[in-house]
DOGU-749522 format. One record per residue (C-alpha): residue in three letters; z, y, x. Coordinates in pm, whole numbers, padded with zeros to 5 digits, always signed. Layout:
// residues N
ALAZYX/...
This chain:
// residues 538
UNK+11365+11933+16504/UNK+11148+12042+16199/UNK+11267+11760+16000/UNK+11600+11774+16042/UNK+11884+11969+15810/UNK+12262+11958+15905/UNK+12468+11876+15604/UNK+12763+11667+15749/UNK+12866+11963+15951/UNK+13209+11926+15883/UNK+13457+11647+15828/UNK+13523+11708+15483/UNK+13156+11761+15378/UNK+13071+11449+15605/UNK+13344+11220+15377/UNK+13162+11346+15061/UNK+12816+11244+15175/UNK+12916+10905+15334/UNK+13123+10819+15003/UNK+12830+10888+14784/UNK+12558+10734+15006/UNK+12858+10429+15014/UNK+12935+10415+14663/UNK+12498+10393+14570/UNK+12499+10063+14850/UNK+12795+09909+14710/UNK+12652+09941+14317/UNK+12321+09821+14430/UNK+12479+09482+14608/UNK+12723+09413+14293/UNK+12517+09327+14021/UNK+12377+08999+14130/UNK+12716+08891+14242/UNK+12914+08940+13939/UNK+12667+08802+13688/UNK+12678+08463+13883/UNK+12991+08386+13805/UNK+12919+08553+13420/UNK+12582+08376+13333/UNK+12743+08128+13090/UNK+12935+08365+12879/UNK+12649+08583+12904/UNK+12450+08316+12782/UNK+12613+08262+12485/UNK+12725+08663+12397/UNK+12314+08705+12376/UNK+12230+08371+12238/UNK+12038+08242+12471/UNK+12038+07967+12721/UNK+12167+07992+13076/UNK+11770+07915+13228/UNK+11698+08223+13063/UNK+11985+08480+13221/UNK+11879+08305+13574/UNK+11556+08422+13503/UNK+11633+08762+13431/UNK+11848+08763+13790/UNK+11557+08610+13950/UNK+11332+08897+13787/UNK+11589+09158+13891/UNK+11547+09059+14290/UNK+11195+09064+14170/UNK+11139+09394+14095/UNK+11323+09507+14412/UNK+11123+09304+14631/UNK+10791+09415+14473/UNK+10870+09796+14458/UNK+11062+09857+14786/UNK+10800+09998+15043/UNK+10645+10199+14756/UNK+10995+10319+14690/UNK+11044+10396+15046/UNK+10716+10585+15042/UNK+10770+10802+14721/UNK+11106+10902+14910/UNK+10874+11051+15173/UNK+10669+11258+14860/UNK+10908+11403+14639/UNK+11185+11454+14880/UNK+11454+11135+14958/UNK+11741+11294+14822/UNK+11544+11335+14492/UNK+11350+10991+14503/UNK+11756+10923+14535/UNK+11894+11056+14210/UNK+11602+10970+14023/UNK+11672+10610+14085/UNK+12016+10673+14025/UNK+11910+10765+13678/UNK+11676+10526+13581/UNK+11990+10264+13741/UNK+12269+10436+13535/UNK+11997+10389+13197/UNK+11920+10024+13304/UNK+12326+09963+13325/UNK+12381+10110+13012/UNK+12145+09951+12860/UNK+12240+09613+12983/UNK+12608+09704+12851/UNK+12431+09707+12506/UNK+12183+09437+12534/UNK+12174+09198+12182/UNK+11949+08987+12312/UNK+11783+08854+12632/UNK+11501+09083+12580/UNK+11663+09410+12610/UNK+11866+09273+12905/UNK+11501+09178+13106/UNK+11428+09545+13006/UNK+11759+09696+13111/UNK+11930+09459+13375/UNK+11573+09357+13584/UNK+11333+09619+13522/UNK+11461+09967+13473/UNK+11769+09868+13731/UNK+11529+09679+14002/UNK+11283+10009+13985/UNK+11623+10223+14017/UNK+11747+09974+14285/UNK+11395+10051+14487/UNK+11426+10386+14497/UNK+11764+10424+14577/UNK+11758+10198+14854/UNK+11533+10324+15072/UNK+11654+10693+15013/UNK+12011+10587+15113/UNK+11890+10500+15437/UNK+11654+10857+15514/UNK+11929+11002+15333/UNK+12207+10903+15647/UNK+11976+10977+15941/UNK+11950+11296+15814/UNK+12251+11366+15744/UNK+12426+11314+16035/UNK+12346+11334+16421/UNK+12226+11048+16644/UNK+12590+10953+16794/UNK+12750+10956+16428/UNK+12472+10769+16306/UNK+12607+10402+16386/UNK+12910+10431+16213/UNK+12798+10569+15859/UNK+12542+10303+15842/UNK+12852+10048+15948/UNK+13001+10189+15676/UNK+12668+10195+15434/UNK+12641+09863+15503/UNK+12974+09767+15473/UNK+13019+09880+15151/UNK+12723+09652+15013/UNK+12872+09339+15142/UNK+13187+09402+15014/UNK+13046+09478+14714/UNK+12913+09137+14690/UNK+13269+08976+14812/UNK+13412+09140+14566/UNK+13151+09093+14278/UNK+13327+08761+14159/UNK+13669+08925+14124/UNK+13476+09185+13949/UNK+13339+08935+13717/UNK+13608+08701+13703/UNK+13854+09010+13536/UNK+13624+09134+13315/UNK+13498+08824+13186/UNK+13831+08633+13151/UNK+13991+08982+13009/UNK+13755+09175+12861/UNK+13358+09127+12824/UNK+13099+09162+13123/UNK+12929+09459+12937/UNK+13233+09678+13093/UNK+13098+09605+13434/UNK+12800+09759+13327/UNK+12928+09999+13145/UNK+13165+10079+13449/UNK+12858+10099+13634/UNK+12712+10366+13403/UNK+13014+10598+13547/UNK+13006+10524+13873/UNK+12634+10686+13851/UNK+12733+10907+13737/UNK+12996+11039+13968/UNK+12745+10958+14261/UNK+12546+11214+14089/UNK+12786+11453+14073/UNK+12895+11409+14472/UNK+12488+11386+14526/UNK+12492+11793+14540/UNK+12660+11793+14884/UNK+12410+11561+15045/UNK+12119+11732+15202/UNK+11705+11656+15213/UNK+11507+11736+15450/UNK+11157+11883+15385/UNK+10930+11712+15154/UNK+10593+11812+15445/UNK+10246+11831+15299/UNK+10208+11458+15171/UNK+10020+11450+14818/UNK+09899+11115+14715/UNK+10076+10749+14735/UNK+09803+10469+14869/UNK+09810+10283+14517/UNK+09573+10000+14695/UNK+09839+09955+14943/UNK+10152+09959+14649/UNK+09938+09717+14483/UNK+09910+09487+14789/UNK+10284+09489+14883/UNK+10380+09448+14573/UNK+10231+09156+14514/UNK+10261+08984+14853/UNK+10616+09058+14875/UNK+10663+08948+14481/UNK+10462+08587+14550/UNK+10650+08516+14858/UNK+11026+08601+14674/UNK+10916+08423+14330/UNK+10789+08118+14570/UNK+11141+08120+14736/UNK+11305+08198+14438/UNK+11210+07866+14221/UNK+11267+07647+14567/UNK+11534+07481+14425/UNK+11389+07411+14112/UNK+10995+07271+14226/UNK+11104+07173+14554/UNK+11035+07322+14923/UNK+10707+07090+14971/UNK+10653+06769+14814/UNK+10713+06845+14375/UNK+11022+06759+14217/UNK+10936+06559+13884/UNK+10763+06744+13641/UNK+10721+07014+13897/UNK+10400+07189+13916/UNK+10197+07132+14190/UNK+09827+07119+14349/UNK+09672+06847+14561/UNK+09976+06707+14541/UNK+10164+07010+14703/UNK+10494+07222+14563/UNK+10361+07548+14406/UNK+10631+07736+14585/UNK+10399+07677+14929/UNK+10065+07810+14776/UNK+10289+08094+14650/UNK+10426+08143+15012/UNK+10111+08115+15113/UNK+09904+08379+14854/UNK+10203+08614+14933/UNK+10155+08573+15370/UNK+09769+08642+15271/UNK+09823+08954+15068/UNK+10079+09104+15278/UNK+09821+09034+15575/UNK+09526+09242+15373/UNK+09789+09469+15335/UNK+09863+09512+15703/UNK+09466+09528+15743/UNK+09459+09818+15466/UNK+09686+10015+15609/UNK+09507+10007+15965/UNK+09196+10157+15779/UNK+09347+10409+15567/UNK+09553+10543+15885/UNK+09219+10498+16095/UNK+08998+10755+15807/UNK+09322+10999+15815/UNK+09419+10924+15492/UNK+09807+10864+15405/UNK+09939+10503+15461/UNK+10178+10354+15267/UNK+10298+10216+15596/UNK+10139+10310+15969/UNK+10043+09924+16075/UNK+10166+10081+16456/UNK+10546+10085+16323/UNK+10564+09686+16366/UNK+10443+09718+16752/UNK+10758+09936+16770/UNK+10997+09646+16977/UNK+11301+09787+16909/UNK+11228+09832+16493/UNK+11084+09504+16506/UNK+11404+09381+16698/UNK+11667+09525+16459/UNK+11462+09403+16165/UNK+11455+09052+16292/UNK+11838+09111+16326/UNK+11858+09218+15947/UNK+11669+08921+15828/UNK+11894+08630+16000/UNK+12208+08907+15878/UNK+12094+08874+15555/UNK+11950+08498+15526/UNK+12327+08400+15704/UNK+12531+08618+15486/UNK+12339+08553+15182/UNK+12383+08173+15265/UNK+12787+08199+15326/UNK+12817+08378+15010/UNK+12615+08090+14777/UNK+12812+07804+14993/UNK+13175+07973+15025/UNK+13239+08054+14603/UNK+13062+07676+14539/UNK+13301+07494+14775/UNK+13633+07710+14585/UNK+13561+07666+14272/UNK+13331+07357+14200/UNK+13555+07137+14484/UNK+13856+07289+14515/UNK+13862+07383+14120/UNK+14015+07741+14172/UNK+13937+07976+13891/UNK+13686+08297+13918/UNK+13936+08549+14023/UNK+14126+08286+14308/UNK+13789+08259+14379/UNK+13721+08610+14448/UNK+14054+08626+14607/UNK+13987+08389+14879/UNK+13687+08582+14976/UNK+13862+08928+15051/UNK+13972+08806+15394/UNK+13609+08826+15421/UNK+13577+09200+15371/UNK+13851+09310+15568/UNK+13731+09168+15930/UNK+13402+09337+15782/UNK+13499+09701+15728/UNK+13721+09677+16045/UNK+13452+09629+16283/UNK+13237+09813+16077/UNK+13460+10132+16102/UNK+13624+10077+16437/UNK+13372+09963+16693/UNK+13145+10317+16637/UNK+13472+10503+16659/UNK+13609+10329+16924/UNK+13338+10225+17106/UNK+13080+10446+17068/UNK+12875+10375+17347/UNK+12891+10023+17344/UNK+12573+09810+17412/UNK+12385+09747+17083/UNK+12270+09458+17192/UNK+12596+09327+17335/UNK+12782+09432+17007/UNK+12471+09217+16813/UNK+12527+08964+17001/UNK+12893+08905+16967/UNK+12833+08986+16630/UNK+12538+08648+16602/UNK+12814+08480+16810/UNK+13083+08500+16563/UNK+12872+08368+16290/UNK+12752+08094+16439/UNK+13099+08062+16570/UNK+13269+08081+16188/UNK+13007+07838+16033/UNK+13055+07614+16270/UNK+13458+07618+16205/UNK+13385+07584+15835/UNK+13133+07335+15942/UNK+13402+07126+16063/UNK+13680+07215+15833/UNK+13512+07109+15552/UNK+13652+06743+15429/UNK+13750+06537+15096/UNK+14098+06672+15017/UNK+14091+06994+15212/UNK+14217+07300+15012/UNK+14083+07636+15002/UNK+14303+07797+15322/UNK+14016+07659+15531/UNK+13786+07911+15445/UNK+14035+08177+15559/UNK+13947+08186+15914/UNK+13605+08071+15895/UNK+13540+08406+15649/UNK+13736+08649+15906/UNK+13524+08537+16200/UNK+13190+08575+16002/UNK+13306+08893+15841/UNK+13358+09011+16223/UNK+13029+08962+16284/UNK+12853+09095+15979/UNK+13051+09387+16043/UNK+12956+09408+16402/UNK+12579+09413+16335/UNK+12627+09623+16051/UNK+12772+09898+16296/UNK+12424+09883+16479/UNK+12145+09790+16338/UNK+12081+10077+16083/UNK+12093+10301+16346/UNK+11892+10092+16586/UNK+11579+10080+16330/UNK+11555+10401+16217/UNK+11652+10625+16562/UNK+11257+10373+16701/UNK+11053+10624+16437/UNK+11081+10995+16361/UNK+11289+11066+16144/UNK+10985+11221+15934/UNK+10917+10836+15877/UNK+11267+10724+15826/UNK+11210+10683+15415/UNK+10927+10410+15508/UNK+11149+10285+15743/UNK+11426+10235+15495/UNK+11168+10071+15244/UNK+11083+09818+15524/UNK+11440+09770+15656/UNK+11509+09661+15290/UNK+11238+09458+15162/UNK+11320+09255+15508/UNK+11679+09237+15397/UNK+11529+09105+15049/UNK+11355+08844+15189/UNK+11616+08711+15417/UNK+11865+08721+15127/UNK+11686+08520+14869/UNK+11556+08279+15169/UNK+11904+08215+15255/UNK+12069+08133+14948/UNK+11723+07900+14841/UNK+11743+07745+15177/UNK+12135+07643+15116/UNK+12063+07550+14816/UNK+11822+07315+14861/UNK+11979+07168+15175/UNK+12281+07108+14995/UNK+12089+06955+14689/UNK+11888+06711+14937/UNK+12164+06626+15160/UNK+12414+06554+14859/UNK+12144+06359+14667/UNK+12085+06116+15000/UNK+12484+06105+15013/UNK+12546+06001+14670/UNK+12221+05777+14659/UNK+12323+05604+14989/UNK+12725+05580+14858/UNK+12590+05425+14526/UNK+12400+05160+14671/UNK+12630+05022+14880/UNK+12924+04994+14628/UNK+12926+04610+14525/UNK+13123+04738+14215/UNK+12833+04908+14099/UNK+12576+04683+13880/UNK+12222+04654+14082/UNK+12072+04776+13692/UNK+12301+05093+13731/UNK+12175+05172+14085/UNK+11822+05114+13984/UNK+11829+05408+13679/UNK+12091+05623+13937/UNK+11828+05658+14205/UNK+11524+05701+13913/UNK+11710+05964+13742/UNK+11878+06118+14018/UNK+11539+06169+14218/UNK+11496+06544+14166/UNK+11871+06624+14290/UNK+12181+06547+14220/UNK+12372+06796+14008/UNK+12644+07001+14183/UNK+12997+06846+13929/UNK+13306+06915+13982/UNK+13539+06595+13955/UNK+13653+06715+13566/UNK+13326+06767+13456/UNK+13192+06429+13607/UNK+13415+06258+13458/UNK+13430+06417+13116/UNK+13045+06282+13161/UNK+13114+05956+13206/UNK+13372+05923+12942/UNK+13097+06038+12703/UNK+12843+05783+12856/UNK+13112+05484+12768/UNK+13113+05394+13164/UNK+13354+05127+13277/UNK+13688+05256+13451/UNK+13573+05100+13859/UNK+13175+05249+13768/UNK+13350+05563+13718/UNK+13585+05550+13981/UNK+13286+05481+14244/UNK+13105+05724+14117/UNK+13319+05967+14096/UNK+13468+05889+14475/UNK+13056+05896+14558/UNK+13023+06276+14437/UNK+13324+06358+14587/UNK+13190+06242+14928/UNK+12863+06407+14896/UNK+12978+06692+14768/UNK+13112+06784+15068/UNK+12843+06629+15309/UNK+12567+06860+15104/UNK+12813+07182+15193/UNK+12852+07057+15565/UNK+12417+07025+15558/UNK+12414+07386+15393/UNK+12665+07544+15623/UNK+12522+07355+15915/UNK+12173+07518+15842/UNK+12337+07854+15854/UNK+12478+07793+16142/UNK+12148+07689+16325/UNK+11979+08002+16178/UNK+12263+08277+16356/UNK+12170+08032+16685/UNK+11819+08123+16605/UNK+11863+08479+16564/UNK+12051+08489+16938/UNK+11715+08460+17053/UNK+11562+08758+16947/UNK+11826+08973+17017/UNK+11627+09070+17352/UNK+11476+09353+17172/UNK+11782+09532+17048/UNK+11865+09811+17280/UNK+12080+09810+17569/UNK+12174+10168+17567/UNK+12298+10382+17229/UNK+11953+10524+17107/UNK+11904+10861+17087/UNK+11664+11015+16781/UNK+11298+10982+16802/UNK+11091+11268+16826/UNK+10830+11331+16592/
C-alpha cells in the first residue's frame, strides 16, 4: 500500500510508539479535569473571580472544538507525525505559560488558546499516527490503549489536582506538563509518517465554516446551565422569548450544513476538501462515530455526576475523591488491553454492545444505590461496571472508524472522530448538569412547600429566588448560610433535610439520563461491524 510505512515492526519499537502516542492522549484529557477541582485556588492565585477561570475552561474546549477538522486536515498537508509535534510544541508553550500566568489574561492566552490549537493538532495526528503505525489486526488494541489512557487521564485528573493543590500549587501540573512534552518529543523520533502526497492548499472557506458551526453549537451547549436549555433563566438572554443557547444550536446546525454543502462543491470542481461530504454515507464510520458520541456524552456525564456526589454529599476531600474513582480506571485498561489480546477476533459489534450494556447496566446500579445516608463504597461497583464498558468500546471503535476510509484519509478521519467526541463530551456533562439542577430545584421547591414548619412568607421568596436553580450545597456550607442569614433552628433544620433530599433526587435525574442515553446508543449499534475489519484500500 503506497501509504503505508512499517514502524512498529518489532515489540520493542512498537512499546515506544504506543507509549508516546499514549502519553500525547492522556495529556490532552487531563487538563480540564484537574483544573475543576483547582478553579477556586486558581481564582484567587490570579486575582480573579471563579466565573472568569470557567470561562477560560469553557474557551479551552472552545478552541478544540472550532479547530479540530482543520487540524485533522493540516495533518494530511504537512505530514501527521509533524502536524503531531508541532502541536506538541505550541501545547508544551501554552503549559508553560499557564504555569506562569499572573493574571487571567495570560492564562486565556496560554491555558485556552495556544493549548486548544496544540490540543487540535495533536489529536487528530494521534489517531493517523496509530493506523499507520501498526497493521490492521494490532490496530484494535493500541487504540484500546490510546483511548484508555485519555480516560484515565481524566479519572485521575482530580488526584492530580487534589496533590498539587493541597501540597504544592497547580502551576506544577502545568509545569509537569511542560516535561512530559517534552519527553513525548523525544520518544516522537521512533514513530513513523507516512507520505505527505501532493496536497497544497487547506479549503480556508471550509475551516471557516466548521469552525464556526462546531464553535456555536459547543458555546450554545456550553452556557446550558447557565441561560437554560429552552425557556431563559432570569436575566438570561433570550429572543422571542427563547434561550439563546437554541438559536446558537441552531446557527451552528445551519453552518455546519453549508459546510457539508461546500464541501460537495469543492470535491465536485476537483479541488481539495476539507472533508469529502461521501465519508458520512460510509455506514460503518458513521456507526462507530455514533458509538463515540453516546461513549463520550455517557462518560463525560459519569465523570461530572460521580466527583459531585463524593465530595459535595458525601464531603470526602479532593484526593479521597480521586481515590474512589481509580476503581474506575482499572476495569477500563483491563478490557481495554485484554479483550484485543485475548480476543482478537471477537465481534465488534458484540464487544460494543456488551460494552453499551454495561453502562447502562452500572448507571442503573448507581441509579439505585444512590440514597440520603449512603457513603461513598456505592460508587465502587457502579464505576467497575461502567469502566468495563468504556474500556470495551474503547478496544473497537478507533479501529472500526478509521479501517471504513483509506488510510490516505485517516488524518480527516481522526479530526472528525474527535470533534464528534467533543461534542458528545460537553453535551453530556451540560445535559447532567442541567437535569440535576431542574430535578433538585422541583425537589427542594416541592419539600419546602409542604413543610408546615416553614412560614408561607419564607416559601413565597424560596420559590422567587430559587427559580433559576437551586445551588448544588453541601450540608456545611448550607448551613454556614443560614447561620449568616439569622434563620431559626426548625427553618434550618427543614431546609437543610430539604437539600439533603434533593440533592440526591437531582443525581438520581442526572444519572438516570445517562442511563437512558447508553439505552439509546444500543440502537445504533447495527452499523458496527460484525466481523474484525480489515484496512481499506485506497
Amino acid at each position: 500500500m503506497a501509504t503505508r510505512t512499517k514502524a512498529a515492526d518489532s515489540p520493542a519499537k512498537a512499546r515506544t510508539v504506543l507509549l508516546t502516542l499514549a502519553a500525547g492522549q492522556f495529556l490532552m484529557a487531563l487538563d480540564s479535569s484537574v483544573m475543576n477541582v483547582s478553579i477556586a485556588t486558581v481564582a484567587d492565585d490570579l486575582s480573579t473571580t471563579v466565573t472568569g477561570v470557567q470561562g477560560a475552561i469553557t474557551a479551552y474546549t472552545l478552541v478544540m472544538a472550532m479547530f479540530m477538522i482543520p487540524g485533522g486536515k493540516v495533518g494530511t498537508l504537512i505530514g501527521r507525525k509533524r502536524a503531531f509535534t508541532i502541536g506538541c510544541v505550541i501545547y508544551g508553550c501554552g503549559s508553560l505559560t499557564t504555569a506562569l500566568a499572573p493574571n487571567l489574561t495570560v492564562l486565556l492566552i496560554g491555558w485556552s488558546f495556544l493549548e486548544g490549537i496544540g490540543a487540535a493538532l495533536i489529536m487528530p495526528a494521534i489517531v493517523a499516527l496509530v493506523a499507520g503505525n501498526f497493521a490492521t489486526e494490532r490496530r484494535p488494541a493500541a487504540y484500546g490503549l490510546v483511548a484508555a489512557a485519555g480516560a484515565v487521564a481524566i479519572a485521575v485528573g482530580p488526584l492530580v489536582g487534589g496533590v498539587a493543590t493541597t501540597y504544592f500549587s497547580w502551576r506544577w501540573v502545568f509545569a509537569g506538563e511542560v516535561l512530559v512534552v517534552l519527553g513525548i518529543l523525544a520518544l516522537a523520533r521512533r514513530v513513523a509518517d507516512a507520505p505527505v502526497g501532493e496536497r497544497a492548499r487547506i479549503d480556508l472557506v471550509g475551516a471557516a465554516l466548521s469552525a464556526l458551526g462546531l464553535g456555536l453549537f459547543v458555546y450554545g451547549v456550553l452556557r446550558s446551565d447557565e441561560w437554560g436549555w429552552f425557556q431563559p433563566k432570569p436575566d438570561a438572554p433570550s429572543w422571542l422569548g427563547v434561550s439563546l443557547v437554541v438559536w446558537l444550536m441552531l446557527a451552528g446546525i445551519l453552518l455546519i450544513r453549508l459546510f457539508l454543502h461546500w464541501e460537495a462543491r469543492t470535491v465536485e470542481r476537483r479541488r481539495e476538501a476539507l472533508v469529502d461530504p461521501a465519508l458520512l454515507e460510509n455506514r460503518q464510520l458513521t456507526g462507530g462515530l455514533t458509538m463515540f458520541f453516546f461513549q463520550y456524552l455517557v462518560q463525560m456525564g459519569v465523570f461530572f455526576v460521580v466527583p459531585l456526589y463524593l465530595s459535595v454529599a458525601v464531603g470526602l476531600s479532593a484526593l479521597r475523591t480521586g481515590a474512589r474513582l481509580l476503581p474506575l480506571s482499572v476495569t477500563l485498561l483491563a478490557a481495554a488491553v485484554l479483550i484485543p489480546r485475548f480476543l482478537s477476533n471477537v465481534s465488534p459489534r458484540r464487544v460494543v454492545r456488551l460494552g453499551v450494556l454495561a453502562l447502562f447496566v452500572g448507571a442503573v446500579v448507581l441509579m439505585a444505590a444512590l440514597d440520603v445516608g449512603a457513603g461513598a463504597e456505592i460508587v465502587t461497583l457502579p464505576l467497575l461496571l461502567i469502566g468495563l464498558g468504556m474500556g470495551a468500546l474503547a478496544s473497537q471503535l478507533g479501529s472500526v472508524t478509521v479501517s471504513a476510509v483509506p488510510e490516505s484519509e485517516s488524518a480527516e478521519v481522526g479530526g472528525v472522530q474527535n470533534a464528534v467526541t467533543n461534542l458528545g463530551a460537553s453535551i453530556g456533562t451540560a445535559l447532567a448538569g442541567s437535569i440535576l439542577i431542574a430535578a433538585m430545584t422541583t425537589s427542594f421547591l416541592t419539600s419546602v412547600e409542604r413543610n408546615p414548619d416553614i412560614p408561607a412568607e419564607v416559601k413565597r421568596q424560596a420559590t422567587v429566588e430559587l427559580e433559576s436553580g437551586v445551588p448544588f450545597l453541601s450540608d456545611a456550607d448550607l448551613k454556614s448560610a443560614l447561620d449568616e442569614a439569622g434563620t431559626s433552628e426548625k427553618v434550618a433544620q427543614a431546609a437543610l433535610d430539604a437539600n439533603e433530599d434533593a440533592r440526591i433526587d437531582g443525581l438520581r435525574a442526572a444519572v438516570a439520563i445517562l442511563a437512558l442515553a447508553a439505552l439509546l446508543a444500543m440502537f445504533f449499534t447495527s452499523r458496527i461491524p460484525k466481523t474484525q475489519p480489515a484496512s481499506a484500500k485506497p
